[in-house]
PANU-852428 format. One line per 4 residues: their letters; for each residue x, y, z of N, C-alpha, C. Coordinates in nm, 4 decimals, padded with zeros to 6 digits. Each point is the difference from the previous one (the first is absolute). Layout:
REM residues N
A	X Y Z X Y Z X Y Z  ...
//
This chain:
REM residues 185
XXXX	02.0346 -00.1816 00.5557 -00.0299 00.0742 -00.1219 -00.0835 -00.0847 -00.0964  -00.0094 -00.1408 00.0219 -00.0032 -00.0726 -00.0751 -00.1880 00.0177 -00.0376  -00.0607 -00.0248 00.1604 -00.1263 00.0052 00.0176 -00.0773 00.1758 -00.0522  00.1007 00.0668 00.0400 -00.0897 00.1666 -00.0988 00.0769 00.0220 -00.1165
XXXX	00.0433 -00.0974 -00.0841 00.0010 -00.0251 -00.1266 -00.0949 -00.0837 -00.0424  -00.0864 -00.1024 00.0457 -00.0957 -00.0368 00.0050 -00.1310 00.0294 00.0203  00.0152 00.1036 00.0715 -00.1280 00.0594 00.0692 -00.0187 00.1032 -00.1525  00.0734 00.0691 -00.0216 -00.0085 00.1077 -00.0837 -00.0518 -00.1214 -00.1258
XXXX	00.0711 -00.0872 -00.0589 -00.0047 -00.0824 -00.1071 -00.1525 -00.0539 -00.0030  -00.0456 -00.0159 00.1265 -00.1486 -00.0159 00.0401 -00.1040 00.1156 -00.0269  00.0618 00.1377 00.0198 -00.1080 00.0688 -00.0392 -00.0005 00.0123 -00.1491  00.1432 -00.0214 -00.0918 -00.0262 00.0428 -00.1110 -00.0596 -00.0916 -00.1082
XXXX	-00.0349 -00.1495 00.0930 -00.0682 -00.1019 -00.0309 -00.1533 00.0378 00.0011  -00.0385 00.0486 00.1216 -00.1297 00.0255 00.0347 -00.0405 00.1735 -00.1177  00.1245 00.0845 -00.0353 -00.0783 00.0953 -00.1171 -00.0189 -00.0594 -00.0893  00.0868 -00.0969 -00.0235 -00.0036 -00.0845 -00.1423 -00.1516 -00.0177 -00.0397
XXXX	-00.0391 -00.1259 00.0893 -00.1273 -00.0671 00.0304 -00.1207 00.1083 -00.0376  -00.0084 00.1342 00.1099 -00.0515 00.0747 -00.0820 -00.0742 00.0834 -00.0598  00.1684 00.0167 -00.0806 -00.0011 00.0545 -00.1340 -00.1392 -00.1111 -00.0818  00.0737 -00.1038 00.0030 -00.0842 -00.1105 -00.0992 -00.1364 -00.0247 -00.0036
XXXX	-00.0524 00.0137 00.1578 -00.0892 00.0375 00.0586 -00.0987 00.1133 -00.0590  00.0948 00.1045 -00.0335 -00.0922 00.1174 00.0105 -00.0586 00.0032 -00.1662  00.0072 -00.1231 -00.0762 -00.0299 -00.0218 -00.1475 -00.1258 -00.0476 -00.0150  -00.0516 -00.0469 00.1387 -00.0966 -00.0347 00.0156 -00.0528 -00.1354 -00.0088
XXXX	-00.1300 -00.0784 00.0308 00.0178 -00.1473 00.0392 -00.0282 -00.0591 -00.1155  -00.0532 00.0537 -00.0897 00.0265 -00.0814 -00.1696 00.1614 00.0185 -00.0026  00.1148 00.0383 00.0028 00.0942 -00.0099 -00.0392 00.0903 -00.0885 00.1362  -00.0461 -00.0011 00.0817 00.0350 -00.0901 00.1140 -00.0664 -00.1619 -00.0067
XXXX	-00.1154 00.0118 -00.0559 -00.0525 -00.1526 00.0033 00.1178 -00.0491 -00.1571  00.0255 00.0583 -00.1152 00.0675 -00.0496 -00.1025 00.1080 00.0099 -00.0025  00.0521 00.0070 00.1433 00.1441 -00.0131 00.0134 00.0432 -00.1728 -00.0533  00.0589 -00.0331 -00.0105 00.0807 -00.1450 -00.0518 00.1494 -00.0346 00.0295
XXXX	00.0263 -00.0900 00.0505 -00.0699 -00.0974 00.0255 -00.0006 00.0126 00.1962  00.0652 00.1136 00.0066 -00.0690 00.0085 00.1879 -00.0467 00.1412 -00.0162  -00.0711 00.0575 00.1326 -00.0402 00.1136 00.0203 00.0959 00.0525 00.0431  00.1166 00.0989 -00.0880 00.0760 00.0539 00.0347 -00.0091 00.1020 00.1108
XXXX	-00.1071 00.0684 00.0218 -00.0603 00.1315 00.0515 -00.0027 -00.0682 00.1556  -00.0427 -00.1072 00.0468 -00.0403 -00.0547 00.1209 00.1115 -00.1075 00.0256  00.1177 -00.0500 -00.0474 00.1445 -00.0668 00.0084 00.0742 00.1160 00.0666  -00.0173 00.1609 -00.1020 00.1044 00.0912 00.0409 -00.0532 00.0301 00.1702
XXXX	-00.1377 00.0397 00.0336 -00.0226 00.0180 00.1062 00.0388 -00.1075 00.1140  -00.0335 -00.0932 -00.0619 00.0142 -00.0849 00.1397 00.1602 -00.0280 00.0355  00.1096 00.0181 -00.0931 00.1254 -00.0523 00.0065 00.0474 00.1264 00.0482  -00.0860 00.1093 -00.0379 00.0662 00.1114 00.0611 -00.0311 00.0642 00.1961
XXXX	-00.0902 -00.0691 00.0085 -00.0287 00.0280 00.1466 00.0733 -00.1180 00.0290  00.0100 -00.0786 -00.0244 00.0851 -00.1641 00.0427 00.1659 00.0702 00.0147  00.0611 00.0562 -00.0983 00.1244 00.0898 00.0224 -00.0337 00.1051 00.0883  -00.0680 00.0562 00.0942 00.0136 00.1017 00.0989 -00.0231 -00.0774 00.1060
XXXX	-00.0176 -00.1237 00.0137 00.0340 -00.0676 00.1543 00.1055 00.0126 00.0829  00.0992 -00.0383 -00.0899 00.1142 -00.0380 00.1144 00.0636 00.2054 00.0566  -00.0314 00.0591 -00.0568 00.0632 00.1322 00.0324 -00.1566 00.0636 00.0471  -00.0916 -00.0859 00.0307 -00.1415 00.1243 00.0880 00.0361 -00.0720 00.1585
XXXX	00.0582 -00.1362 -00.0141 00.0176 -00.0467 00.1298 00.1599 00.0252 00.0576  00.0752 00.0802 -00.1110 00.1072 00.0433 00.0846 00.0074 00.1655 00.0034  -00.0913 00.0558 00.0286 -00.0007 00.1611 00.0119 00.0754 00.0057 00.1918  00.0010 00.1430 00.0014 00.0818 00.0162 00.1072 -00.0610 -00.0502 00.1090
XXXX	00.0070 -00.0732 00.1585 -00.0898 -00.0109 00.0431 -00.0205 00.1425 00.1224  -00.0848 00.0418 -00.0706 -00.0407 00.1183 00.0540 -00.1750 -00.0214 00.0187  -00.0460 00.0560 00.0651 -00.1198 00.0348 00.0324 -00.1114 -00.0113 -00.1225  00.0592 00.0885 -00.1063 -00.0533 -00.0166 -00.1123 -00.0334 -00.1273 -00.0601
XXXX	00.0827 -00.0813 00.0152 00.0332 -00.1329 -00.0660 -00.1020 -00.0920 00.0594  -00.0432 00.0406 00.1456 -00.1099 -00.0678 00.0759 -00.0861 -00.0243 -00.0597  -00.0489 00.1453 -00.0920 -00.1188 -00.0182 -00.0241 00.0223 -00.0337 -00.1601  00.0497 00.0464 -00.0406 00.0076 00.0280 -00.1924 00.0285 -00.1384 -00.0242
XXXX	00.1190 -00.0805 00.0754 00.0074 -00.1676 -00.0649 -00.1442 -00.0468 -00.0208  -00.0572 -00.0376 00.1579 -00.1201 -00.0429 -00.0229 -00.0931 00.0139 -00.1173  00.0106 00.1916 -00.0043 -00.1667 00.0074 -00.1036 00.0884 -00.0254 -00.1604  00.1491 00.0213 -00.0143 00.0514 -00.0507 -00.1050 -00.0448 -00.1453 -00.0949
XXXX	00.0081 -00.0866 00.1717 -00.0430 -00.1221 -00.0628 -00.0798 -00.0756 -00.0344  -00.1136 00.0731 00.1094 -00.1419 -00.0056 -00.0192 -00.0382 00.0048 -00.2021  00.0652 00.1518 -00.0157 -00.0202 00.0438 -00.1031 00.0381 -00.0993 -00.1028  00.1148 -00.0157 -00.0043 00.0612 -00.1294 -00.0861 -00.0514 -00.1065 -00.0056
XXXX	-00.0409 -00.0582 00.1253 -00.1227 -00.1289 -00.0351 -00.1501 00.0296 -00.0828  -00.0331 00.1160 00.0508 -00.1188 00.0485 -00.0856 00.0572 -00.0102 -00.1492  00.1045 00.0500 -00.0631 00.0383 00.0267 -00.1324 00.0038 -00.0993 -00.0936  00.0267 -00.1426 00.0941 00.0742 -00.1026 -00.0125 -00.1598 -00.0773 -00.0040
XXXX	-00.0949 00.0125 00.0581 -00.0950 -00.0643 -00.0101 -00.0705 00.0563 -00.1166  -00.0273 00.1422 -00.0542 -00.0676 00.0163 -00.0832 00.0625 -00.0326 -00.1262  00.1542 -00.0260 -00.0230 00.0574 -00.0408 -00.1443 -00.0547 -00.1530 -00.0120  00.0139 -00.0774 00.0763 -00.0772 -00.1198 00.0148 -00.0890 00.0105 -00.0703
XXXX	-00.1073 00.0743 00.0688 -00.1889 00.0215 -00.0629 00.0790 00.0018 -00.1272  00.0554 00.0872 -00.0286 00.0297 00.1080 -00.1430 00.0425 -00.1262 -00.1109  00.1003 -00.0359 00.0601 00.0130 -00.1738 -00.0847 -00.0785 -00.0451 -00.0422  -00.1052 -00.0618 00.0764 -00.1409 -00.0888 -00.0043 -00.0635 00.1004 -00.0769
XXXX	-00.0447 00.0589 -00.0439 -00.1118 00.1264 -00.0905 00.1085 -00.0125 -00.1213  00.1106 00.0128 00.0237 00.0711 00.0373 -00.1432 00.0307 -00.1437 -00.0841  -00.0569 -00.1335 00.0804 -00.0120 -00.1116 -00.0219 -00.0948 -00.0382 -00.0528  -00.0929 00.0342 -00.0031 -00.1552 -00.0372 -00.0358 00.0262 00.0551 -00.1901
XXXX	-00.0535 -00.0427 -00.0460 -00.0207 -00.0044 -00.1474 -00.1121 00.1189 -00.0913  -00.0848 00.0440 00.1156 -00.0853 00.0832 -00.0310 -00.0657 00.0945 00.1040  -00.0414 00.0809 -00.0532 -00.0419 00.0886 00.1184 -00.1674 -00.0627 00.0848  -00.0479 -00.0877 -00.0658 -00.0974 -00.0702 00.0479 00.0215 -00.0653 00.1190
XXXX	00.1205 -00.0379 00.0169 00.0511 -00.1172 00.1002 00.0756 00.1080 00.1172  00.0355 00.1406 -00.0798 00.0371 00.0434 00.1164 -00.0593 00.0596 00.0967  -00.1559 00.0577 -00.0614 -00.0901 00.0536 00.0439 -00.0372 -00.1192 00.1255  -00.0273 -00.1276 -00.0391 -00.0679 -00.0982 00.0376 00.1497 -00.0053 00.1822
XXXX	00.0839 00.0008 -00.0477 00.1311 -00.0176 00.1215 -00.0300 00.1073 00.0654  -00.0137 00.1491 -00.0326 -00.0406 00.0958 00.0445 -00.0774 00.0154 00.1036  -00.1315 -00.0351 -00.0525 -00.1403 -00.0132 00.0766 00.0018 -00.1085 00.1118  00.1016 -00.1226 -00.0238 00.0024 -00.0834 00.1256 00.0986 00.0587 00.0879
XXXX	00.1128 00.0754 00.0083 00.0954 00.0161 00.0275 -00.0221 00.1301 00.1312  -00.1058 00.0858 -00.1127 -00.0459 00.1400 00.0907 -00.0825 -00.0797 00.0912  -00.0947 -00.0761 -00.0002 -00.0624 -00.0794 00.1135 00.0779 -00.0458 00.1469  00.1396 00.0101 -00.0241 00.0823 -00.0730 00.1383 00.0706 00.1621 00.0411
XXXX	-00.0310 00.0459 00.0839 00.0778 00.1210 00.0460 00.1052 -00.0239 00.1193  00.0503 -00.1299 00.0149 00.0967 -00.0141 00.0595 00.0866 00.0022 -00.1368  00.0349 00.0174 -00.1494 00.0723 -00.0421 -00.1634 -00.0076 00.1221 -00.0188  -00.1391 00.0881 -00.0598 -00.0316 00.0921 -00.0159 00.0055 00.1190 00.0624
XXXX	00.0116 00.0335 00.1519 00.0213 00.1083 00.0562 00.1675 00.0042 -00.0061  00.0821 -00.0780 00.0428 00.1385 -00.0049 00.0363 00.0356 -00.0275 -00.1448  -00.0191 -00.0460 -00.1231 00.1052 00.0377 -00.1188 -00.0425 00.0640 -00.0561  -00.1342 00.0338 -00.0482 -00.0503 00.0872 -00.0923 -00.0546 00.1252 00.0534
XXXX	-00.0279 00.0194 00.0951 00.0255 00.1584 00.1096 00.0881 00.0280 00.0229  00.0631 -00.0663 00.0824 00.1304 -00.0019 00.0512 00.1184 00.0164 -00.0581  -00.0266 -00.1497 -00.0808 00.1331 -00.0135 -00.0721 00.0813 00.1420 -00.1237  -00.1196 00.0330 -00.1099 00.0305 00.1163 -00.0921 00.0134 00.1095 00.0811
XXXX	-00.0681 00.0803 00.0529 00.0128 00.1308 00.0754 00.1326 -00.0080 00.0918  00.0081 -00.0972 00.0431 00.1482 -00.0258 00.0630 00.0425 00.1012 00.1373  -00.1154 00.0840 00.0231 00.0469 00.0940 00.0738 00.0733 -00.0609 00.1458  -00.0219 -00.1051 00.0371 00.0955 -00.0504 00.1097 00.1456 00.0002 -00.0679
XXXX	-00.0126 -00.0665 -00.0731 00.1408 00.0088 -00.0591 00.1119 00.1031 00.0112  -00.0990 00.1415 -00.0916 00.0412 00.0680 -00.0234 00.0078 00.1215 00.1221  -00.0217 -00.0543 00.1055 -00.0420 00.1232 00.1366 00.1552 -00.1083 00.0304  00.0133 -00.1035 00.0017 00.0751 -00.0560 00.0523 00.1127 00.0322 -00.0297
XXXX	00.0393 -00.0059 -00.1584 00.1675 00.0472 -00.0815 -00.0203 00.1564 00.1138  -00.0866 00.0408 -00.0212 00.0327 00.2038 00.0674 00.0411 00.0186 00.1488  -00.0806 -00.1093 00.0702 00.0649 -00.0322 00.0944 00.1299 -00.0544 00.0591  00.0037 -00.0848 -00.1028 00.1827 -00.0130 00.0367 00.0530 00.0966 -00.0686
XXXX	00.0058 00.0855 -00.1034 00.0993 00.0583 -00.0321 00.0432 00.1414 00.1010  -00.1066 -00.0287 00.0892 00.0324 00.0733 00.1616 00.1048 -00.0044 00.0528  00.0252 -00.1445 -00.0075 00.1498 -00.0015 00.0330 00.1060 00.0815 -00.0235  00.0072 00.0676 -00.1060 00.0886 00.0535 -00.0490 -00.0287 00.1952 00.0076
XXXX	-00.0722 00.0082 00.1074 -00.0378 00.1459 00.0298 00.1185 00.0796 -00.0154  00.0921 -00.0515 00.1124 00.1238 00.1224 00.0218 00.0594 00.0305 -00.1069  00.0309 -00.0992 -00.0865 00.1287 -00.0091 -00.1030 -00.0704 00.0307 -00.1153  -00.1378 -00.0326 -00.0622 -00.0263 00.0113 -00.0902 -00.1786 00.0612 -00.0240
XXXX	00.0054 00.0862 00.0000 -00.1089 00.0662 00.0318 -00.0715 00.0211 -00.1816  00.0667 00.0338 -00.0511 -00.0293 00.0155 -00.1898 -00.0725 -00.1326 -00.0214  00.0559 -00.1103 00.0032 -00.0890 -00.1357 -00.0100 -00.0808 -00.0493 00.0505  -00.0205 00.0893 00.1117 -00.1102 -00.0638 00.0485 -00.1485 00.0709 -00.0700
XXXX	00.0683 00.1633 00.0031 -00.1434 00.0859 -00.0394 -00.0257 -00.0661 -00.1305  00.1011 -00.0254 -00.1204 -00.0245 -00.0778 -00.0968 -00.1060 -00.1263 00.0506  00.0303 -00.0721 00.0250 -00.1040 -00.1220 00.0857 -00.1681 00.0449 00.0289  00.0382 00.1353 00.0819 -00.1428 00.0012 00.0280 -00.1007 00.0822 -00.1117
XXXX	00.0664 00.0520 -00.0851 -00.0487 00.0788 -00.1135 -00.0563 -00.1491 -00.0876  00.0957 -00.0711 -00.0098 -00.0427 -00.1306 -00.0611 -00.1035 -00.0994 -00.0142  -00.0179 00.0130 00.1701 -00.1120 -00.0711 00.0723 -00.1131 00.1032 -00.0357  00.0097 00.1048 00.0457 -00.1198 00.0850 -00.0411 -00.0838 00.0422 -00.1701
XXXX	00.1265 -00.0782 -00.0949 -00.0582 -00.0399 -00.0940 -00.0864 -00.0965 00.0057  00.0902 -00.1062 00.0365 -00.0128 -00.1476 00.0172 -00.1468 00.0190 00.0731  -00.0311 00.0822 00.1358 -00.1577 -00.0002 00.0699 -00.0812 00.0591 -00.0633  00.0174 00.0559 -00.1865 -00.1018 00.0603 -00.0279 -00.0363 00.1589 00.0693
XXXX	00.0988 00.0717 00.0770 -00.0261 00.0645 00.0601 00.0581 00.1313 -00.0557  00.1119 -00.0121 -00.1112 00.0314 00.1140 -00.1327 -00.0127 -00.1014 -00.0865  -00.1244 00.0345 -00.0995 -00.0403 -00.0510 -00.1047 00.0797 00.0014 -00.1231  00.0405 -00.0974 -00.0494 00.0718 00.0075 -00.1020 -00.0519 -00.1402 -00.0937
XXXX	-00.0010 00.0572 -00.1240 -00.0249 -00.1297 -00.1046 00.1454 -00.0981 00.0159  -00.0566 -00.1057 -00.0274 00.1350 -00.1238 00.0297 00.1161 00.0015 00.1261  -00.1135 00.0589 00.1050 00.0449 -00.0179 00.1030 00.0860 -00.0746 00.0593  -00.0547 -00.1713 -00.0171 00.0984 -00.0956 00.0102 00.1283 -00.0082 -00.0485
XXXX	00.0034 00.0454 -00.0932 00.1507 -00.0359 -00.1039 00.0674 00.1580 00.1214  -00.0158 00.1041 -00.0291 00.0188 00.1158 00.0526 00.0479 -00.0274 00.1696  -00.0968 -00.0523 00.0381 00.0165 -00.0137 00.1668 00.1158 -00.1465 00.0352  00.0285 -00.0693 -00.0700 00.1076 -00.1067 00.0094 00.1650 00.0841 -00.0340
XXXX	-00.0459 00.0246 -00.1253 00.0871 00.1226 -00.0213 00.1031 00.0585 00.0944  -00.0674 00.0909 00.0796 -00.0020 00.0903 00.0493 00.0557 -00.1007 00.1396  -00.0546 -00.1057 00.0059 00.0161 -00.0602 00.1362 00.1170 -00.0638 -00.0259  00.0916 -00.0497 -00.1142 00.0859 -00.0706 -00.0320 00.1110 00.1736 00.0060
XXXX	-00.0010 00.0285 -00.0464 00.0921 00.1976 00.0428 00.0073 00.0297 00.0944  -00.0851 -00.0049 00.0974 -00.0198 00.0348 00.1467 00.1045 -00.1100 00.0518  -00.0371 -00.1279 00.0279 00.0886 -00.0872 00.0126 00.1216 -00.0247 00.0100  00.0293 -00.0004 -00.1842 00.1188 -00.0014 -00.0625 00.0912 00.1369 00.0995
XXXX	-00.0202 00.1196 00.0184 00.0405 00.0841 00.0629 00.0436 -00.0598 00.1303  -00.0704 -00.0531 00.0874 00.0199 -00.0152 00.1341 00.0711 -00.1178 -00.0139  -00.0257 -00.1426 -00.0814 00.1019 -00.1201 00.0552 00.1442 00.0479 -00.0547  -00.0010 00.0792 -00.1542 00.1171 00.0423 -00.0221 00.0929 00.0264 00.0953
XXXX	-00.0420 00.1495 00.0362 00.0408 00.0847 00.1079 00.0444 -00.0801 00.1562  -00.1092 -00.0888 00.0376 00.0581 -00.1265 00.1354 00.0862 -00.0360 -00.0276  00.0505 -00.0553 -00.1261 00.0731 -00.0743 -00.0385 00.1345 00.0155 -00.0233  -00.0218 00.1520 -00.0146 00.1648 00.0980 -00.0212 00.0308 -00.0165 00.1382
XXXX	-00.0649 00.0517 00.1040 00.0105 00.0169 00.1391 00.0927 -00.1344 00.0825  -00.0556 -00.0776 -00.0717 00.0637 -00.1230 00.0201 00.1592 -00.0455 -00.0677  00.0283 00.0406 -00.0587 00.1188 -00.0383 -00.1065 00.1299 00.0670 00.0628  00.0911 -00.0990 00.0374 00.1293 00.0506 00.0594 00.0973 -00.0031 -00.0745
X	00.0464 00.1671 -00.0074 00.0455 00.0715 -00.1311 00.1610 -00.0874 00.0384
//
């Protein structure tokens, strides 16, 4: 129980992030004295480890751990970048990190493509929550309604905040619910 009390505590880390986020990058660069917005993200995919590598091992799990973690290293690499930019003192210097940075597309394709859009990630959480077909079918459609925010694919303003949301409910539903299943009355 311990780890999808964590996992969940992870996503509501990662709406946190953002929320803060969605204030935009003048209010993200004057964060003080850390970048709260890119701490919440990264500590919050860092809390969905230990419960993406203990999903059921089912078929599902084959594939969804993998692109889970894929995803999580991408996330984990672009808060990094996100550090370094929110480090720089002016937007002169970040432009200048920018322009060298987009030059290496082994940095640039995998955190800053990769990493924000997250869609491995996020194909990945939908995929494992496969696992839980028989028993919990409500959380999952939650999940994929989520993702289909999350892909831009039902348009919604503040998507992000909305599609974490939505993915932390979906969730919350299904580890809950495992979790009853488990408990010897």
């Amino acid at each position: 129980m311990t780890y999808k009390i964590s996992f969940l505590l992870g996503l509501v880390f990662i709406l946190i992030g953002q929320i803060i986020m969605s204030q935009g990058n003048d209010f993200v660069y004057a964060q003080k004295p850390i970048d709260f917005a890119h701490w919440f993200l990264l500590v919050g995919v860092v809390l969905l480890i230990p419960q993406v590598v203990s999903f059921p091992k089912k078929i599902f799990s084959l594939i969804g751990i993998p692109l889970t973690l894929i995803g999580i290293t991408c996330i984990i690499g672009m808060c990094v970048l996100d550090f370094i930019w929110w480090s720089f003192p002016n937007e002169e210097m970040r432009n200048e990190f920018t322009n060298h940075i987009s030059q290496v597309p082994s940095i640039w394709k995998t955190f800053m493509t990769i990493g924000p859009s997250s869609k491995i990630f996020k194909l990945g959480l939908l995929i494992l929550s496969l696992n839980y077909f028989q028993n919990n079918k409500i959380g999952i459609v939650i999940i994929l309604i989520a993702n289909l925010i999350l892909w831009h694919i039902i348009p919604l303003p503040f998507r992000l905040i909305f599609g974490y949301a939505i993915t932390l409910v979906g969730f919350s539903i299904i580890l809950i619910q495992s979790g009853k299943k488990n408990v010897i009355l």
